[in-house]
C-alpha angles and dihedrals in degrees: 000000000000096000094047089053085056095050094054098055093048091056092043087054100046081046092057093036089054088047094055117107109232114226122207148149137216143195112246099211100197094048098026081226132127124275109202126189135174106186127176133192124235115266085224143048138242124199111198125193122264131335096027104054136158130068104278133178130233123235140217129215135191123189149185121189137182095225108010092050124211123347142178108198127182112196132178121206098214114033146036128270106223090239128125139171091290086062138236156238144247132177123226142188133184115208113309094336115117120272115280115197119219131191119228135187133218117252121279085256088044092251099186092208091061142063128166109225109228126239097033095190093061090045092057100039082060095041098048093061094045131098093180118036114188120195129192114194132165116249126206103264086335098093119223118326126192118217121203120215126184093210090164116128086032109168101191113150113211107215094170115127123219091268096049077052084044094051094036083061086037090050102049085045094057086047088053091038091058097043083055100049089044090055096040086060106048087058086053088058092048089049094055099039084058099052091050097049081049097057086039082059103051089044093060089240123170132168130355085351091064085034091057091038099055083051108058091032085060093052101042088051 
C-alpha cells in the first residue's frame, strides 16, 4: 500500500513537472537584444508509425525576439507537420471555447518538426485566459493528432509596445501578401501555358516545332 502511494505521488509530481511552462532568455548576436521564450510540453502523448516510433510529447514555444517579433511555435521531435511553403492550418481550442482555426507557416530552413502559428495576438489573447490549450495539427502519413497543454499559471510578460504589435500584423500581412502574389502568379503562368499549347494545337504543331513554339509563346506573353 505504501509503495503504490509512492508511486502515486511520484506520478502526480513528474504530471505536474511535465505541465510546468519553462522560462529563459537568450542573447540575440546579431542585435545584442533579449530572446525570450516560455515553452511547455503536452500533457499527453502521441505514438506515430516507423519510423518515427515511440510515444513522444508536443511543445509549445513562446517567443520574443528583437528582430523576428513575437512567435508561438509547436515542434515534434519525431514527425513531419503537413505544412509546406503555401502555408497551413491548425485548429485550436482554449478550454471549453469552440475550435479557432489558425494558419501556420514551416520554418524559414523548411524544419519539418516545426511550424509558426500565424496571428500571434489573437493566439494569446486566447492562451492567457486558458487553463487547458488543444492543438490539431496534420501529420506526414500520420493523419491529424491533438496535443493537450496545461498552460494554466503562465507568467509571460508581454513587453511589446503598440508598434512591435504594428510590425508583428505588417508583417504577417506581408507574409499573406506574398503567398498571394505567389499564388496569383502561378495561375498567370498556367493561363498562359494553356493559351500557347492551344494555339500549338490549332496550328497542327509536334515536336521541336511545338517545342520551339511554346517557348517562344511563353516568353512573348
Amino acid at each position: 500500500m505504501r509503495r503504490l502511494a509512492l508511486l502515486v505521488i511520484f506520478t502526480a509530481a513528474c504530471g505536474s513537472a511535465l505541465a510546468a511552462w519553462d522560462y529563459r532568455d537568450e542573447k540575440d548576436e546579431m542585435s545584442g537584444g533579449t530572446i525570450k521564450w516560455a515553452t511547455i510540453d503536452s500533457s499527453n502523448q502521441v505514438t506515430f508509425g516507423s519510423p518515427y516510433g515511440g510515444p513522444q510529447h508536443a511543445t509549445l514555444h513562446l517567443r520574443i525576439h528583437p528582430r523576428r517579433g513575437r512567435n508561438a511555435i509547436l515542434s515534434v521531435k519525431r514527425g513531419q507537420f503537413l505544412c509546406h511553403s503555401d502555408s497551413c492550418s491548425v485548429l485550436v481550442r482554449f478550454d471549453d471555447g469552440k475550435p479557432v482555426r489558425f494558419s501556420a507557416v514551416e520554418p524559414a530552413d523548411h524544419s519539418s518538426e516545426y511550424i509558426f502559428i500565424q496571428n500571434y495576438a489573437r493566439f494569446f489573447s486566447g492562451l492567457k485566459g486558458a487553463t487547458i490549450l488543444r492543438v490539431e495539427a496534420n501529420f506526414f502519413h500520420q493523419g491529424a493528432h491533438i496535443f493537450e497543454f496545461n498552460v494554466g499559471g503562465l507568467r509571460w510578460k508581454e513587453s511589446a509596445t503598440k508598434k512591435a504589435q504594428r510590425e508583428d500584423v505588417a508583417r504577417e500581412t506581408e507574409t499573406n501578401d506574398t503567398g498571394a502574389t505567389d499564388r496569383l502568379r502561378q495561375k498567370a503562368q498556367q493561363e498562359r501555358m494553356r493559351s500557347c499549347s492551344k494555339d500549338a494545337s490549332d496550328n497542327k504543331l509536334t515536336g521541336d516545332e511545338r517545342k520551339k513554339f511554346m517557348s517562344d509563346c511563353m516568353r512573348a506573353k
